[in-house]
C-alpha positions as CSV (number, residue, x, y, z in Angstrom):
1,X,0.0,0.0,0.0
2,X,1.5,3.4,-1.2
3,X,1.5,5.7,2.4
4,X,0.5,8.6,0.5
5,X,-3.1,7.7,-0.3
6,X,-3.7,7.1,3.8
7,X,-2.7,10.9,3.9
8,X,-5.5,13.5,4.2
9,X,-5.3,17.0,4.0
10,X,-6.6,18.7,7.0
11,X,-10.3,20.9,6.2
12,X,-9.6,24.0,6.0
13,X,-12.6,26.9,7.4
14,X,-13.5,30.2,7.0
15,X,-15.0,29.9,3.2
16,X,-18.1,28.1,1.3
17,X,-17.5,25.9,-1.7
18,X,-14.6,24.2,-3.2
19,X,-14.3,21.7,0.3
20,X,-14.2,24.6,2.5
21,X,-16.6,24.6,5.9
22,X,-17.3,27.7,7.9
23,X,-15.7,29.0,11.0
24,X,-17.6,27.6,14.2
25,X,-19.0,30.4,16.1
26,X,-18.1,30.8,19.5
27,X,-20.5,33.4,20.8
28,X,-18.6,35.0,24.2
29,X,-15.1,35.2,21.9
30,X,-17.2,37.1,19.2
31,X,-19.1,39.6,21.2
32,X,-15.9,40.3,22.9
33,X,-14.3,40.9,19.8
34,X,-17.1,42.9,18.6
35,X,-17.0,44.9,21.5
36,X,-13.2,45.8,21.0
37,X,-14.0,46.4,16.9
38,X,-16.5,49.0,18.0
39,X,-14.4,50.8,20.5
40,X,-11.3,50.8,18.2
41,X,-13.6,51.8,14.9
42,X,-14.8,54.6,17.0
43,X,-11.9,56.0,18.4
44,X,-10.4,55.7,14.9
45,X,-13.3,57.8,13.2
46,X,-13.1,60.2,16.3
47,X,-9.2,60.9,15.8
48,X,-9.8,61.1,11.9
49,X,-12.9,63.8,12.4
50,X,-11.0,65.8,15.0
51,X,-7.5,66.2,13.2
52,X,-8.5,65.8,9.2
53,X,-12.0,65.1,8.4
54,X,-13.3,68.3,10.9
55,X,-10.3,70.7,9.3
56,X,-11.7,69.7,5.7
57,X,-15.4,70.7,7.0
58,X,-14.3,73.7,8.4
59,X,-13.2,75.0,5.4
60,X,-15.6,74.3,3.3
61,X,-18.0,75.7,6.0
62,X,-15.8,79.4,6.2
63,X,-15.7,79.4,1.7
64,X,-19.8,79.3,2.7
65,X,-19.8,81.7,5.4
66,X,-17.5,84.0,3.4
67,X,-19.7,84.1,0.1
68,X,-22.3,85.0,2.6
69,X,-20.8,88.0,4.2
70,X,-19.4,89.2,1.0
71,X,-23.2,89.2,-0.6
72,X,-25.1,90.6,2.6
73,X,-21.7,93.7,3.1
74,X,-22.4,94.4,-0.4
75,X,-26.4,94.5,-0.2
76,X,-26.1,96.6,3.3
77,X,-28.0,93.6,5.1
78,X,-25.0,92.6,7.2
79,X,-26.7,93.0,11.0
80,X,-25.3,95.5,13.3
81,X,-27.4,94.7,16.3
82,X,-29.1,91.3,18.3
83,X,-31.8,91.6,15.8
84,X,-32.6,91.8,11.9
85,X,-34.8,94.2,10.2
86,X,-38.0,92.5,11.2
87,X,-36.8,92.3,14.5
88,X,-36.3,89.1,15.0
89,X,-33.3,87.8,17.0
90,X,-30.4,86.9,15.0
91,X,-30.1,82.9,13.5
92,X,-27.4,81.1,15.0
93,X,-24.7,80.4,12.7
94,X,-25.3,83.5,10.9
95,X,-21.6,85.3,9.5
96,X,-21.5,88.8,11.2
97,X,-18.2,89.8,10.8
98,X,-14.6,89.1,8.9
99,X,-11.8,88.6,11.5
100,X,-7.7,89.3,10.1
101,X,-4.6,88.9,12.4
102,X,-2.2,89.3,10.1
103,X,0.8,88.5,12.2
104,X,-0.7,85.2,12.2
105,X,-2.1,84.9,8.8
106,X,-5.4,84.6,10.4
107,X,-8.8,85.1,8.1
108,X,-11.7,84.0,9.4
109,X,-15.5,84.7,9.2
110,X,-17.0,85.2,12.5
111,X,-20.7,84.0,13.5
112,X,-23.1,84.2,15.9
113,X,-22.9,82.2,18.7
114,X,-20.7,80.2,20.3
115,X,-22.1,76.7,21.0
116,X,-19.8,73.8,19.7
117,X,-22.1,73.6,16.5
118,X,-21.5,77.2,16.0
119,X,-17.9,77.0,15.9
120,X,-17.8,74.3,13.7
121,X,-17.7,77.0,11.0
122,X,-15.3,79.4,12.8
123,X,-14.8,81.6,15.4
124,X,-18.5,82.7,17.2
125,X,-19.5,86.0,18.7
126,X,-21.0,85.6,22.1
127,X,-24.7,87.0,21.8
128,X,-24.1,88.8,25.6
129,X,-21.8,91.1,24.3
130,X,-21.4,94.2,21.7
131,X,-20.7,93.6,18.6
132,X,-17.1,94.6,17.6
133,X,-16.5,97.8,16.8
134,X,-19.5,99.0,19.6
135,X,-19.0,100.2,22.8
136,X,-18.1,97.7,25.5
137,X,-15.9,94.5,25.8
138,X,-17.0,92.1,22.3
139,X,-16.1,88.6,23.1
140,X,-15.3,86.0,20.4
141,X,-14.6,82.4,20.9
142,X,-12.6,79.8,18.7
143,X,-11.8,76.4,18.7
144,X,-7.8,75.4,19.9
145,X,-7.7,72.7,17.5
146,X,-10.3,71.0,16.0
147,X,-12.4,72.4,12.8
148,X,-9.1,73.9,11.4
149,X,-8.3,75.3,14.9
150,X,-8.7,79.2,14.0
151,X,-7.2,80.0,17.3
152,X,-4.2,77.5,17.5
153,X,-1.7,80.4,17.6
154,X,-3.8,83.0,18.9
155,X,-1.1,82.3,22.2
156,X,1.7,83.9,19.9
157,X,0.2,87.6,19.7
158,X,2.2,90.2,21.4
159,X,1.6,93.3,22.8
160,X,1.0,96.2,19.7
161,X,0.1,93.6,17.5
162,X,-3.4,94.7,14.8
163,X,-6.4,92.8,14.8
164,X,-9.0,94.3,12.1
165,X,-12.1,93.4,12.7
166,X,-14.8,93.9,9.4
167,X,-18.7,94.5,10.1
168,X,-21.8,95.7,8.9
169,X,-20.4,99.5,10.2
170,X,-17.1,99.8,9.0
171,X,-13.8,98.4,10.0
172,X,-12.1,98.3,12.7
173,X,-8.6,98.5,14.3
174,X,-7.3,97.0,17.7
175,X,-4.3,96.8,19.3
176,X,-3.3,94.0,21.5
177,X,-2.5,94.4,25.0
178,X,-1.7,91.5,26.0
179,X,-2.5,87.1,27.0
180,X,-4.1,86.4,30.2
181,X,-4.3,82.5,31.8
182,X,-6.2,81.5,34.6
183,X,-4.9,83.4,37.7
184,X,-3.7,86.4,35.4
185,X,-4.3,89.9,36.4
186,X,-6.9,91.2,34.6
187,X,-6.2,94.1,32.2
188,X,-6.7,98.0,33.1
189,X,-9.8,99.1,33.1
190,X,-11.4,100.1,29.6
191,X,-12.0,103.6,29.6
192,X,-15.9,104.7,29.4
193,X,-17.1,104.9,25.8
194,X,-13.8,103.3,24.5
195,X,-14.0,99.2,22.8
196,X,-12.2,96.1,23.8
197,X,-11.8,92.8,21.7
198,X,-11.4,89.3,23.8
199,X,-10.6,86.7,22.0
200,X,-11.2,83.3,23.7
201,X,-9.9,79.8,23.1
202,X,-8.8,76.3,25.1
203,X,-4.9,76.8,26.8
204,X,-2.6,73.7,26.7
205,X,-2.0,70.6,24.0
206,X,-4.9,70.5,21.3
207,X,-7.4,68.4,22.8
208,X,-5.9,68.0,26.2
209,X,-6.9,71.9,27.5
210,X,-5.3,72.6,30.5
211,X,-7.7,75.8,31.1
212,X,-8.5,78.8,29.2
213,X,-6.7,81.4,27.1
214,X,-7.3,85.0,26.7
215,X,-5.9,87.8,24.6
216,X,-7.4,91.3,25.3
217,X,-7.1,93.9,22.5
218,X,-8.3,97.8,22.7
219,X,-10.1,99.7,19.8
220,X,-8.1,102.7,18.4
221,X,-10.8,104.6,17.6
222,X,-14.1,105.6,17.7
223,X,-16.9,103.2,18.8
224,X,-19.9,102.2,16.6
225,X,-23.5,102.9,17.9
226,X,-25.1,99.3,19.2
227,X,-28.4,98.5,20.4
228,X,-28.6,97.0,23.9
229,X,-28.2,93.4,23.7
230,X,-31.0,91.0,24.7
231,X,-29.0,88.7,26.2
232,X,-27.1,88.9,29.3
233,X,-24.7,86.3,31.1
234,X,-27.2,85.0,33.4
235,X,-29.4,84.3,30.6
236,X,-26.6,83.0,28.0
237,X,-27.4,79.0,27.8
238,X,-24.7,77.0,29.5
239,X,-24.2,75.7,26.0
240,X,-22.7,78.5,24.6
241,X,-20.5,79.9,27.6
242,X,-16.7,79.1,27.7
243,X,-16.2,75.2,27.3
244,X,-19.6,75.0,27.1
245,X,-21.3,71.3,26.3
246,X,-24.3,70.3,24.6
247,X,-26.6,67.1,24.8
248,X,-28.7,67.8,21.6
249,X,-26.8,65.1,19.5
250,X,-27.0,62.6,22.0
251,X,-30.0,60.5,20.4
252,X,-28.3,61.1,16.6
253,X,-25.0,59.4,18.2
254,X,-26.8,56.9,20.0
255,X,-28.7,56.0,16.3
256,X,-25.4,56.1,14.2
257,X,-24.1,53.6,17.0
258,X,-26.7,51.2,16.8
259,X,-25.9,51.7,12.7
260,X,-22.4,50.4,13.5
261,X,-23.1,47.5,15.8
262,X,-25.4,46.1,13.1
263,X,-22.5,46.8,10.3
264,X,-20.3,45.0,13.0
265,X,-22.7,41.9,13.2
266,X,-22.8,42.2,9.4
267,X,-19.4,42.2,9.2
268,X,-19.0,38.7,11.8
269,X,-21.5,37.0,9.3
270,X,-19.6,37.8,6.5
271,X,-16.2,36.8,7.6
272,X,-17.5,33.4,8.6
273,X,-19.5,33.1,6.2
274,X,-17.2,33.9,3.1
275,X,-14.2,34.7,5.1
276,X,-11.8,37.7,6.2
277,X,-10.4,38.8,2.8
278,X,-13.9,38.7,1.5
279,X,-15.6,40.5,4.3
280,X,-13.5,43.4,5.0
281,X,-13.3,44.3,1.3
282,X,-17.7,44.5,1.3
283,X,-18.1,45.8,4.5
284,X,-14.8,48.1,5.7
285,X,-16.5,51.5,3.6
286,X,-19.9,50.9,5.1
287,X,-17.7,50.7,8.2
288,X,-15.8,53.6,7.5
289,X,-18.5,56.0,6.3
290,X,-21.1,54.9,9.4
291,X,-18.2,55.4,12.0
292,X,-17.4,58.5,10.8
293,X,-21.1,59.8,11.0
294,X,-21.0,58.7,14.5
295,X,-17.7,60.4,15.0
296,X,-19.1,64.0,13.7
297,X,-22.0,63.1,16.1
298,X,-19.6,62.5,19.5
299,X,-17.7,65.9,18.0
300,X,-20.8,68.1,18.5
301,X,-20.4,66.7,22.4
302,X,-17.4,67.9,23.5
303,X,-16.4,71.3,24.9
304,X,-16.8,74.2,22.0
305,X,-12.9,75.3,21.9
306,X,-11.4,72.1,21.3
């Protein structure tokens, strides 16, 4: 008897067809391995959305803004007050302004209001304070990092250096005077009927703030007339005061998640079904794009100057 023919090849699994058997499913080994998928998918999309994807949106968001600020400047529609003609308080979101520091090559549309949504397109004006150019201090808010991180080198400006700020009533010029951290002294006291600027953005390592940053800057001229504003800071929503959090996407993130475990499960059918090659190449974009929704959801969660 020739020993080869008592040899068998051993079976192997993971494909249907041509000999092949399935994988046996072992249920506690895959739900812990789906569990570790959907923490690692996640925390992938998250770090994609914070330091590319969210850059790429911001963008494309400020080129919108921009056209928009150009039109209503040019029309004479560009609101200098806390209402609009019919008045109405102003949209959130809408552009109001066009912020340049040139000694940081910064250009940058500024809306109103300052909740993390808001700053998703740039920097926000905080609806309890003047508009820049007005009388009074006019506080704007950017993100540190995220969203193309307007204000990552706002912690470089030095005394003397210009801001130029662009609105509805002219434009105006102010002069830095200096950074403040938590435990700073506070600036002099702004002179009565005189402007201040305060830009406002997260201190420390992007997306690791160690507290806040503040760079106060003084109006060289003349102040604009303003309307009294109809907010104040008791009545500004927590949402949209400094590191202020939302909950409104809360349900959309909980949605896109339960999109991704059922991609994950998917995914487990497919690989012992047909096997790993197979399933990853049918089910990694539908993986990609769903984890990436739930990603821009979880963005909308965290503190607004990240």
């Amino acid at each position: 008897m020739n020993p080869l023919t008592s040899l068998r090849l051993p079976r192997r699994r993971g494909r249907l067809g041509e000999g092949l058997v399935p994988a046996p499913l072992r249920p506690g080994l895959d739900l812990a391995r789906g569990a570790l998928v959907l923490v690692f998918v996640l925390s992938v999309c998250l770090s994609l959305e914070l330091a590319m994807v969210s850059g790429v949106q911001g963008q494309a968001s400020q080129q919108k803004a921009f056209q928009r600020l150009r039109g209503d400047l040019a029309k004479g529609t560009t609101p200098v007050g806390p209402t609009d003609d019919e008045g109405r308080g102003l949209p959130s979101g809408l552009p109001i302004a066009y912020l340049e520091i040139p000694s940081i090559g910064l250009r940058q549309v500024i809306v109103e209001g300052t909740t993390a949504a808001n700053l998703f397109t740039g920097p926000g004006h905080r609806r309890d304070t003047p508009l820049p150019g007005q009388g009074g201090v006019s506080v704007i808010l950017g993100r540190r990092a995220a969203f193309g991180g307007p204000f990552s080198r706002i912690h470089t400006l030095d005394p003397g250096d210009i801001i130029k700020v662009t609105t509805g009533q002219g434009v105006y010029e102010y002069r830095v005077i200096g950074r403040r951290r938590e435990g700073d002294a506070l600036p002099p006291p702004m002179k009565p009927g005189r402007g201040r600027l305060l830009l406002v953005t997260a201190d420390g390592r992007p997306f690791l703030p160690s507290g806040v940053l503040r760079v106060d800057a003084d109006l060289g001229g003349p102040v604009a007339p303003g309307p009294a504003r109809l907010m104040t800071n008791a009545s500004l929503p927590a949402a949209e005061q400094i590191m202020g959090v939302t909950t409104d996407s809360v349900w959309a993130l909980a949605l896109w998640i339960q999109a991704l475990i059922l991609v994950l499960i998917g995914a487990a059918w497919a690989w012992h079904r047909w096997g790993r090659i197979q399933a990853w190449v049918v089910t990694f974009p539908v993986l990609l794009l769903v984890g990436l929704s739930a990603s821009g959801e979880a963005a909308r969660l965290l503190p607004n100057l990240l």
